[in-house]
Predicted model as a PDB file, atoms N, CA, C, CB and O in Angstrom, pLDDT in the B-factor column:
MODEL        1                                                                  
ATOM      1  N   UNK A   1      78.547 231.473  36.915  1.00 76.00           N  
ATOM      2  CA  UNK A   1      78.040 230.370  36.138  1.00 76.00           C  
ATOM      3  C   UNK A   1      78.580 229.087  36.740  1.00 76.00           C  
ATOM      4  CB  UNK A   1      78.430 230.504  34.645  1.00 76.00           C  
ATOM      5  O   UNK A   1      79.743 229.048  37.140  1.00 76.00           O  
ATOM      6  N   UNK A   2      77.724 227.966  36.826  1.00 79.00           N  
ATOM      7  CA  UNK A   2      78.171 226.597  36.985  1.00 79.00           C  
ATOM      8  C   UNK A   2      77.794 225.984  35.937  1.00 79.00           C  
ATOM      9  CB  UNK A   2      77.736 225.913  38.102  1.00 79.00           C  
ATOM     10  O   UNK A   2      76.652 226.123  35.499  1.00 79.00           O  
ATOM     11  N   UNK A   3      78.539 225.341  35.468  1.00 86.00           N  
ATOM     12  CA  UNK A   3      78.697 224.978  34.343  1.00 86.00           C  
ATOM     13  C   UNK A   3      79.191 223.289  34.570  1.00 86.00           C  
ATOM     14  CB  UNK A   3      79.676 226.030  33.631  1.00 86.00           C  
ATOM     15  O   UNK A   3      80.387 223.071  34.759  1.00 86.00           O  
ATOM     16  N   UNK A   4      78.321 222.267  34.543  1.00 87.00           N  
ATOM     17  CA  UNK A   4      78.711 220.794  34.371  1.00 87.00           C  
ATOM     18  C   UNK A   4      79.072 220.944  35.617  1.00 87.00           C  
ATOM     19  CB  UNK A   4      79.793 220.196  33.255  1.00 87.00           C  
ATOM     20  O   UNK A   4      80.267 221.131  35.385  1.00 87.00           O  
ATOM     21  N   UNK A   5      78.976 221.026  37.012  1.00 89.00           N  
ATOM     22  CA  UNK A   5      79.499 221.005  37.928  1.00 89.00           C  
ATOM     23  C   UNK A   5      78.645 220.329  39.070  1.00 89.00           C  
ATOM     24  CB  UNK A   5      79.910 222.163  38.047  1.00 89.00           C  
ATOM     25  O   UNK A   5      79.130 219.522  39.864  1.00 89.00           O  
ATOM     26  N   UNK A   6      77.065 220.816  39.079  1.00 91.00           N  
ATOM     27  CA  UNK A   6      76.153 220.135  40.308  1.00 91.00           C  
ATOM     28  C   UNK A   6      75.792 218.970  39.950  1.00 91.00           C  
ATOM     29  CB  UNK A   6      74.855 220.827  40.723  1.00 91.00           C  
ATOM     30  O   UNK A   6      75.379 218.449  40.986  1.00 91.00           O  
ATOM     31  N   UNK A   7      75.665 218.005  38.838  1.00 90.00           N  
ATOM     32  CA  UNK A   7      75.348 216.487  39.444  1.00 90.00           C  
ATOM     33  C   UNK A   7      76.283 215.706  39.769  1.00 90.00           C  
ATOM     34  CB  UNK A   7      74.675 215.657  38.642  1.00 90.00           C  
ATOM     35  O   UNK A   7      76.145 214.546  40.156  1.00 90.00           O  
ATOM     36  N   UNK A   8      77.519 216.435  39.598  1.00 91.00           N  
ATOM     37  CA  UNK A   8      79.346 215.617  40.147  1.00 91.00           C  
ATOM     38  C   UNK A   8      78.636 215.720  42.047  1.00 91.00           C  
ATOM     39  CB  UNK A   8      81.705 217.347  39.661  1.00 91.00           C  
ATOM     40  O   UNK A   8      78.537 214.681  42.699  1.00 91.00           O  
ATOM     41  N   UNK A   9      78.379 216.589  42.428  1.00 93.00           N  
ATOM     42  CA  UNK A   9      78.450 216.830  43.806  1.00 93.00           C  
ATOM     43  C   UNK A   9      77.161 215.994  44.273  1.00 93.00           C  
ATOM     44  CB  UNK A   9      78.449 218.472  44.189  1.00 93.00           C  
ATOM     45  O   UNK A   9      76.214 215.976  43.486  1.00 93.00           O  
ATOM     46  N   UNK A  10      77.043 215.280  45.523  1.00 94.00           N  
ATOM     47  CA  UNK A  10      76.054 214.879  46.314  1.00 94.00           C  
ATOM     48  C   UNK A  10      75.200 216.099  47.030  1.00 94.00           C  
ATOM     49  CB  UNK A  10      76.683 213.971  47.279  1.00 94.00           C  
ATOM     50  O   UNK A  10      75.422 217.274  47.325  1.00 94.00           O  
ATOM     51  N   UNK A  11      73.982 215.068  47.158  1.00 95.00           N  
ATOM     52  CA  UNK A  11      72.897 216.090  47.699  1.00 95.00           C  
ATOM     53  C   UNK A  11      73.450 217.281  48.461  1.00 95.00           C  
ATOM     54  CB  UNK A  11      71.904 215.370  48.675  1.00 95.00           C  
ATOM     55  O   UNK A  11      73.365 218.447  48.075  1.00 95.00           O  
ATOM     56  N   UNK A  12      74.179 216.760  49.882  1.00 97.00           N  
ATOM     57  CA  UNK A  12      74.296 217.846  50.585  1.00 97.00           C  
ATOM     58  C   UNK A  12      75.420 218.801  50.210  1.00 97.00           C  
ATOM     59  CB  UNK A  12      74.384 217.460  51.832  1.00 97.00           C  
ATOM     60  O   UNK A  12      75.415 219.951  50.650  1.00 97.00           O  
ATOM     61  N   UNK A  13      76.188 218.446  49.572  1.00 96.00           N  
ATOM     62  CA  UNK A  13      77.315 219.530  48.942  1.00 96.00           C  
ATOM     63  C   UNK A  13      76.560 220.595  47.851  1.00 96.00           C  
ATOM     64  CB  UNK A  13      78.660 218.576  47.997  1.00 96.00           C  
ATOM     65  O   UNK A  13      76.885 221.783  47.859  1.00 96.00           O  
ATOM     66  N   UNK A  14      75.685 220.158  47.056  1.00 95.00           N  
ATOM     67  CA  UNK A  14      74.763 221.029  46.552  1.00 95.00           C  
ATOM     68  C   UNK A  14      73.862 221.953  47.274  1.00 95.00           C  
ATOM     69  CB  UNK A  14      74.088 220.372  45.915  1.00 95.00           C  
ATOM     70  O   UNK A  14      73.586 223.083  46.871  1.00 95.00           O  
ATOM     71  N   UNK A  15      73.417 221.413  48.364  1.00 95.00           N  
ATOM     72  CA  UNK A  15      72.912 222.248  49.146  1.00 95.00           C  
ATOM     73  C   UNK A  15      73.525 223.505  49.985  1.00 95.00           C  
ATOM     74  CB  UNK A  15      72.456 221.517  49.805  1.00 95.00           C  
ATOM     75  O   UNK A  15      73.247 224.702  50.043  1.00 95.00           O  
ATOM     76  N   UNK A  16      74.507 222.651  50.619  1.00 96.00           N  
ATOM     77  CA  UNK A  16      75.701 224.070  51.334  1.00 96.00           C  
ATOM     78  C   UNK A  16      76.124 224.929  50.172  1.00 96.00           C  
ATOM     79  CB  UNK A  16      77.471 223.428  52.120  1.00 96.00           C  
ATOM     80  O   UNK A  16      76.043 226.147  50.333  1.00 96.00           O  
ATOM     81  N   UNK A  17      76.596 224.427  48.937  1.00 94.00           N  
ATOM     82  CA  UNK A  17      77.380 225.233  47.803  1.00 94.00           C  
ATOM     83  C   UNK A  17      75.937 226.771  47.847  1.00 94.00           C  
ATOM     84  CB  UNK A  17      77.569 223.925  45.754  1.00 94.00           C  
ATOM     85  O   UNK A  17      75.957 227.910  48.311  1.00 94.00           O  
ATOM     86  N   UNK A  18      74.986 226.030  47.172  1.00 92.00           N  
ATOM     87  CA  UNK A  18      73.391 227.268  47.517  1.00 92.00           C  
ATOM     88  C   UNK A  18      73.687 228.371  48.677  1.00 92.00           C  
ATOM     89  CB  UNK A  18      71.708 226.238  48.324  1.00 92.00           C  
ATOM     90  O   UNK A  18      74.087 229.535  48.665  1.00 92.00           O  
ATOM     91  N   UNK A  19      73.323 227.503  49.622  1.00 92.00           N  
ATOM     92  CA  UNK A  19      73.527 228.305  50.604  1.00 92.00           C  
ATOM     93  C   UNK A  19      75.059 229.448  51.192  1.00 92.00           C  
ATOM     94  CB  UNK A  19      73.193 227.336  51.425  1.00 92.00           C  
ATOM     95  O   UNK A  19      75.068 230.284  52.097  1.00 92.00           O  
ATOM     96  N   UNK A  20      76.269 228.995  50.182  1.00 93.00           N  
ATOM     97  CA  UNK A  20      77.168 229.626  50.472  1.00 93.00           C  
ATOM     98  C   UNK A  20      77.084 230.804  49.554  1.00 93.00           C  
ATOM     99  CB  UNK A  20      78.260 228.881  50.484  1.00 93.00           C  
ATOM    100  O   UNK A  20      77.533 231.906  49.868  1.00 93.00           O  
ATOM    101  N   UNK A  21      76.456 230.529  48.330  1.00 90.00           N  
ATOM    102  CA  UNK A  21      76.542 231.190  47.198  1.00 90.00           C  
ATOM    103  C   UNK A  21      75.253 232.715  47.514  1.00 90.00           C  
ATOM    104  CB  UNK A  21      76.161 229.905  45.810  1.00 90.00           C  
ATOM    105  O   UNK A  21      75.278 233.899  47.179  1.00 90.00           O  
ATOM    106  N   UNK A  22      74.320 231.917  48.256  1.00 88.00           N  
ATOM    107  CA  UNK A  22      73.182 232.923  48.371  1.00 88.00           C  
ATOM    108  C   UNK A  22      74.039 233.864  49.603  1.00 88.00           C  
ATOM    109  CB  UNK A  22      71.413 232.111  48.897  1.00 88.00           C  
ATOM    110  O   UNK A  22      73.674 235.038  49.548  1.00 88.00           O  
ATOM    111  N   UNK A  23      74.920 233.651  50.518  1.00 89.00           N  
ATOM    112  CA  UNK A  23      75.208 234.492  51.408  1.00 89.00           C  
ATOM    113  C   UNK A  23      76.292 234.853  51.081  1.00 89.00           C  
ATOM    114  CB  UNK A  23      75.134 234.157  52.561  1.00 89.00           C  
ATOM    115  O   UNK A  23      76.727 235.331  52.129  1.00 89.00           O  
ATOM    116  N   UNK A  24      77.159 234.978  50.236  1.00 89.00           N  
ATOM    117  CA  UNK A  24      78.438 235.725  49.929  1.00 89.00           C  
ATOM    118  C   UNK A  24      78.294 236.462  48.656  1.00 89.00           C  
ATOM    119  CB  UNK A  24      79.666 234.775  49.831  1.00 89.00           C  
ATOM    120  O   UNK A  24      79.234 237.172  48.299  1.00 89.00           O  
ATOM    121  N   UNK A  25      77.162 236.375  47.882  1.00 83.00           N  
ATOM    122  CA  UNK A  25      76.417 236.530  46.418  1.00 83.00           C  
ATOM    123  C   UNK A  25      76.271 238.239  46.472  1.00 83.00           C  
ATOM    124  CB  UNK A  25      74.611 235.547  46.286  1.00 83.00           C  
ATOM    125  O   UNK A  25      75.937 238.568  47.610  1.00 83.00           O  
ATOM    126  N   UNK A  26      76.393 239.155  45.762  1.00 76.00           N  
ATOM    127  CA  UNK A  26      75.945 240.397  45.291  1.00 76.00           C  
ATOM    128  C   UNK A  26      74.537 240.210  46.007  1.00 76.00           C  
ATOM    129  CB  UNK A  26      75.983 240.631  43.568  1.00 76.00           C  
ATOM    130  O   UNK A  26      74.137 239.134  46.451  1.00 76.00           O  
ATOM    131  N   UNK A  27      73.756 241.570  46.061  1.00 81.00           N  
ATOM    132  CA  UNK A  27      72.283 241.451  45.832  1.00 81.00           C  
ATOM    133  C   UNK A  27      71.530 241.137  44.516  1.00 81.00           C  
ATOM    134  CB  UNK A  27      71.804 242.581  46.195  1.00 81.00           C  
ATOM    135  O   UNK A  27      70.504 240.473  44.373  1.00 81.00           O  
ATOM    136  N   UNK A  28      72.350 241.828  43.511  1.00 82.00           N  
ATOM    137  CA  UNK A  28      71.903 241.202  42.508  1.00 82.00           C  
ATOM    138  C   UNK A  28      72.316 240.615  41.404  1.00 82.00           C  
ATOM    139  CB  UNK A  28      71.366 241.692  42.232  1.00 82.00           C  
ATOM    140  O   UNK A  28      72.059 240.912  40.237  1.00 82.00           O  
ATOM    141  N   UNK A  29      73.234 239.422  42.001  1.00 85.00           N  
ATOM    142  CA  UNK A  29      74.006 238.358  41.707  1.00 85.00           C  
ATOM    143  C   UNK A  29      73.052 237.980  40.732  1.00 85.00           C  
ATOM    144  CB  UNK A  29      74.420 237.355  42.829  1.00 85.00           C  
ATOM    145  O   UNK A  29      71.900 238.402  40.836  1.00 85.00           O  
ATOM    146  N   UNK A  30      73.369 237.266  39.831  1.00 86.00           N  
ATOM    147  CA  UNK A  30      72.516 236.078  38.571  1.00 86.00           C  
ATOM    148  C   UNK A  30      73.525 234.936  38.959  1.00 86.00           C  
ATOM    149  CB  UNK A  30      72.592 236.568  36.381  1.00 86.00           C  
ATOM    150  O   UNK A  30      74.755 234.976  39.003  1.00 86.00           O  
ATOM    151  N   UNK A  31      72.551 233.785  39.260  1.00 85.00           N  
ATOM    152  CA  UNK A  31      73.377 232.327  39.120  1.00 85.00           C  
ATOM    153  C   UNK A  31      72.589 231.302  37.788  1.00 85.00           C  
ATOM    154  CB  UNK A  31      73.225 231.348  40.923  1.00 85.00           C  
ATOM    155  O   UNK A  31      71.441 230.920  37.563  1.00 85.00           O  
ATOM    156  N   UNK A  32      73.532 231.193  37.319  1.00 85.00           N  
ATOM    157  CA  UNK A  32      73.118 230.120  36.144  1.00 85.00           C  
ATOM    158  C   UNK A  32      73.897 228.920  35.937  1.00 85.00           C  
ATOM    159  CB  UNK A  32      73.155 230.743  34.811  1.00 85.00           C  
ATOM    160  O   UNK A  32      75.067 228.906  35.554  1.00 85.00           O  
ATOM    161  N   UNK A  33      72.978 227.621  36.291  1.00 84.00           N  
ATOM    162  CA  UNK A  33      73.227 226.281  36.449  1.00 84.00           C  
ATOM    163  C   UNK A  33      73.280 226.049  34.969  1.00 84.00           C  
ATOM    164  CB  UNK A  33      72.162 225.425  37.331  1.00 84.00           C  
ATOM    165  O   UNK A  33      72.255 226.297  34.333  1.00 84.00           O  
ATOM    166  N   UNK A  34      74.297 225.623  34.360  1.00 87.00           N  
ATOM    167  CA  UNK A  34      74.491 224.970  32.884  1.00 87.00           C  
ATOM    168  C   UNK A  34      74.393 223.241  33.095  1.00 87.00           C  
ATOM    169  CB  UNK A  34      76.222 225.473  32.164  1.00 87.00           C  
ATOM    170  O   UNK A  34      75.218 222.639  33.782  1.00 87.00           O  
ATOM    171  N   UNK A  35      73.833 222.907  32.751  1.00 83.00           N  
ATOM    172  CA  UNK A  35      73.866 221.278  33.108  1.00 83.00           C  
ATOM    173  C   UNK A  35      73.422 220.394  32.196  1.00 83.00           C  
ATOM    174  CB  UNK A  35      73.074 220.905  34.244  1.00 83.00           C  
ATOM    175  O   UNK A  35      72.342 220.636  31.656  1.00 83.00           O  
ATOM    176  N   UNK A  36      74.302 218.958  31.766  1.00 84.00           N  
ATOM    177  CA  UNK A  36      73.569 217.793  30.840  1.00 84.00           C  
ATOM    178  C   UNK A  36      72.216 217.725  31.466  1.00 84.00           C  
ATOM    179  CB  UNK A  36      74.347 216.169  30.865  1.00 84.00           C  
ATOM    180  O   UNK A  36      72.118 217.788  32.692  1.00 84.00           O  
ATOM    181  N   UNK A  37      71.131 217.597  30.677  1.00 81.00           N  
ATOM    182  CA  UNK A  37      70.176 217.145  31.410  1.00 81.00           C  
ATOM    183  C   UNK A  37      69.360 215.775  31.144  1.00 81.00           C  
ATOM    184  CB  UNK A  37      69.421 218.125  31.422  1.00 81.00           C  
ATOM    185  O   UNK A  37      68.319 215.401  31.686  1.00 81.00           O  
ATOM    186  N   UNK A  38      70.297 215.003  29.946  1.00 76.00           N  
ATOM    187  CA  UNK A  38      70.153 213.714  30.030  1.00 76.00           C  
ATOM    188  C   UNK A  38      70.696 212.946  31.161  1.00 76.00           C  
ATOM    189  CB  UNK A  38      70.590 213.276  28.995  1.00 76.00           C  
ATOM    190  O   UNK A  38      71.416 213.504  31.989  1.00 76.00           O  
ATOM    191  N   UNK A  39      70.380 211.641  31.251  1.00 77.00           N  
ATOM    192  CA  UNK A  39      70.761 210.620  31.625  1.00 77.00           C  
ATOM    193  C   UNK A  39      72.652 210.716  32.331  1.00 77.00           C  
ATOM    194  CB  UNK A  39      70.396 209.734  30.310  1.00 77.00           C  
ATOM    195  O   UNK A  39      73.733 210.997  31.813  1.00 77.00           O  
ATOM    196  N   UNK A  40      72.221 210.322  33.685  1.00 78.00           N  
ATOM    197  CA  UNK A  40      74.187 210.804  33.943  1.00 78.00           C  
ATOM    198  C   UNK A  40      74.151 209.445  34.794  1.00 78.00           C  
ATOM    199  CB  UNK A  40      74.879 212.794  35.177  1.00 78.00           C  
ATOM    200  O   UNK A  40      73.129 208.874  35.173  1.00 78.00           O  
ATOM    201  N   UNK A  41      75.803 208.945  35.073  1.00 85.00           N  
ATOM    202  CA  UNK A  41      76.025 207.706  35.903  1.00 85.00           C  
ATOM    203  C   UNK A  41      76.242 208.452  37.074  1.00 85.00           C  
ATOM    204  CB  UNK A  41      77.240 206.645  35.487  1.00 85.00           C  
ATOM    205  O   UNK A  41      77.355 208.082  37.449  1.00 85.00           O  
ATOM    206  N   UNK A  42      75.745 209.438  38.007  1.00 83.00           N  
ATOM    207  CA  UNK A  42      76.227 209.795  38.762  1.00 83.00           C  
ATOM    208  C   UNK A  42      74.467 210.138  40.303  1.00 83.00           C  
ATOM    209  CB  UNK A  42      77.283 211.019  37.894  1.00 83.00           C  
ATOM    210  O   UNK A  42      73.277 209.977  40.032  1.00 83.00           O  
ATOM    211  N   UNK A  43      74.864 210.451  41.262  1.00 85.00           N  
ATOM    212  CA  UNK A  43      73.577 210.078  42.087  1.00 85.00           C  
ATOM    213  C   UNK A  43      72.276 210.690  41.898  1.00 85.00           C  
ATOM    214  CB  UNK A  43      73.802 210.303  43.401  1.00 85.00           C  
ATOM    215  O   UNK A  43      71.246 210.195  42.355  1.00 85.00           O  
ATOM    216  N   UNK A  44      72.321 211.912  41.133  1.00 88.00           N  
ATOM    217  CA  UNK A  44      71.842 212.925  40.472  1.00 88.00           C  
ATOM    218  C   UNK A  44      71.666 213.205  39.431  1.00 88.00           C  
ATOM    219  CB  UNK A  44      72.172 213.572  40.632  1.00 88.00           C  
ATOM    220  O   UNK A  44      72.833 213.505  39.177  1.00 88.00           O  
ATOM    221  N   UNK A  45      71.017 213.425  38.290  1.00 88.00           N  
ATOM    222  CA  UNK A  45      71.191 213.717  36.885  1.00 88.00           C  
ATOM    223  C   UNK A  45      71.210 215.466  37.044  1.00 88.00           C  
ATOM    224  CB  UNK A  45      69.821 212.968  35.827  1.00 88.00           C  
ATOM    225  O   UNK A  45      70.841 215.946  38.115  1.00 88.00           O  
ATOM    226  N   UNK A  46      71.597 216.244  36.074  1.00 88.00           N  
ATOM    227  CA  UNK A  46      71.814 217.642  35.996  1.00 88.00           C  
ATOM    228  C   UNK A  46      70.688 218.020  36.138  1.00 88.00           C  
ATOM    229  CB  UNK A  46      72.414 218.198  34.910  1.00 88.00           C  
ATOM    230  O   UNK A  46      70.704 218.522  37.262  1.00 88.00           O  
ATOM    231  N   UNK A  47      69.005 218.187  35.465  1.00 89.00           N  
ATOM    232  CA  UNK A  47      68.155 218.476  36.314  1.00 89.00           C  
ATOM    233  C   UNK A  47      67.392 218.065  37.533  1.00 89.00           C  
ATOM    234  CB  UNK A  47      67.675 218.636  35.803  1.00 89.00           C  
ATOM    235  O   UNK A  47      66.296 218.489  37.898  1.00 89.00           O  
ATOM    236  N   UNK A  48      68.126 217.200  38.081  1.00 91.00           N  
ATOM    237  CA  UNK A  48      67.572 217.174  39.773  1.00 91.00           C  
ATOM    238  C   UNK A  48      68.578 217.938  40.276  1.00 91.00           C  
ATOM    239  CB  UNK A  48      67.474 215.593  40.693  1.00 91.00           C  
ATOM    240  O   UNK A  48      68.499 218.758  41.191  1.00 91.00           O  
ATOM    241  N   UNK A  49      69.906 217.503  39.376  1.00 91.00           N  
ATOM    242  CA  UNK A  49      70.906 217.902  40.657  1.00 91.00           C  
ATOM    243  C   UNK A  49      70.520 220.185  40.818  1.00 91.00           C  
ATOM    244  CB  UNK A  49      73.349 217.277  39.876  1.00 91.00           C  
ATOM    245  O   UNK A  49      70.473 220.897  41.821  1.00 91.00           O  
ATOM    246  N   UNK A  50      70.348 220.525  39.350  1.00 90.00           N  
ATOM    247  CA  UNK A  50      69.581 221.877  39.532  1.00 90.00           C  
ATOM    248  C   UNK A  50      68.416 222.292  40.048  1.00 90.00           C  
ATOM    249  CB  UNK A  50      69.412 222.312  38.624  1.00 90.00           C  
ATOM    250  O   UNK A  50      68.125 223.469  40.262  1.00 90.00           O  
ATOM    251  N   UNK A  51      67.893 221.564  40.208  1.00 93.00           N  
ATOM    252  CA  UNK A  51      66.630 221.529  40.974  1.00 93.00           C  
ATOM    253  C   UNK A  51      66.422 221.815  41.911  1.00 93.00           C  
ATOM    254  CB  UNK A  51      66.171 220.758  41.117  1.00 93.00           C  
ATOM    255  O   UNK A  51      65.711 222.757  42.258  1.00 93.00           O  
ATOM    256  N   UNK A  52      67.245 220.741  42.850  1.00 94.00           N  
ATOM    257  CA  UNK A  52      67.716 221.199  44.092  1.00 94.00           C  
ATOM    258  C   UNK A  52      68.449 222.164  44.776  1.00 94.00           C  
ATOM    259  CB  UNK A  52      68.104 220.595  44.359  1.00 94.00           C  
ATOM    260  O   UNK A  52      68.259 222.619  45.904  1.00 94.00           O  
ATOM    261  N   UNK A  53      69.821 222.574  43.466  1.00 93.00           N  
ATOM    262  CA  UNK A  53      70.381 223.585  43.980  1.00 93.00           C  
ATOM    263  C   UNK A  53      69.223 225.201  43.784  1.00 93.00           C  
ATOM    264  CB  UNK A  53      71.924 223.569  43.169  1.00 93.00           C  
ATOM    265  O   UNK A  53      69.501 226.094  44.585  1.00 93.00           O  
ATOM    266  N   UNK A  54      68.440 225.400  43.126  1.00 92.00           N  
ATOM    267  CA  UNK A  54      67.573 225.981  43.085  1.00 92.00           C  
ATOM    268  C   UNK A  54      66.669 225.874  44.224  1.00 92.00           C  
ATOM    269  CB  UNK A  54      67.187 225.772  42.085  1.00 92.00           C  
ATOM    270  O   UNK A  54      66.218 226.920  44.689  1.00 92.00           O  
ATOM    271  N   UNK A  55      66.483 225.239  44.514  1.00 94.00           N  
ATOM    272  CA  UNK A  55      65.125 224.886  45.665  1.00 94.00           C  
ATOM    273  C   UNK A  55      65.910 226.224  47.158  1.00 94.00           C  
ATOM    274  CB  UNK A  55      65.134 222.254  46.410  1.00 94.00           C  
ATOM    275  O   UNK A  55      65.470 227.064  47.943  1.00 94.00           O  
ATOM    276  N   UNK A  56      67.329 225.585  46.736  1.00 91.00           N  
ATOM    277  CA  UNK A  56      68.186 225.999  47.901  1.00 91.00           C  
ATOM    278  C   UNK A  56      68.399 227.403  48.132  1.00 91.00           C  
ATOM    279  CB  UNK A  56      69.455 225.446  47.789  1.00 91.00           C  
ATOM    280  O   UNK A  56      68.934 227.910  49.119  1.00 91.00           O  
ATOM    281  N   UNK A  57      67.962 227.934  47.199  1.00 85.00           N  
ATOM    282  CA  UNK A  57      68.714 229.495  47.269  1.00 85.00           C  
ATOM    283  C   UNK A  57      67.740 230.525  47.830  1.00 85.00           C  
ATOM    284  CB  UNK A  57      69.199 230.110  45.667  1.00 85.00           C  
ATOM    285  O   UNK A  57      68.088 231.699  47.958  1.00 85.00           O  
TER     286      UNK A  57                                                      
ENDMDL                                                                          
END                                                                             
């Protein structure tokens, strides 16, 4: 679980985190992004910043 954790991180740290997670991951790993999905002061709001980490996997 990530939990409040991907819109703290910038684009590309979200992206490698995906990609580390999809190659060290079980086969049948479950990943679940918990995220505010209002409004955040940060470069990302929780559903882009999941979005993307999704896009990634």
């Amino acid at each position: 679980m990530l939990s409040e954790v991907l819109y703290f991180l910038p684009p590309a740290e979200i992206s490698s985190l995906a990609e580390t997670i999809e190659a060290r991951g079980a086969p049948a790993c479950r990943i679940v992004p918990v995220n505010w999905l209002g409004a955040a002061d940060e470069t990302l709001d929780g559903r882009k910043a999941a979005d993307l980490f999704a896009r990634r996997l």
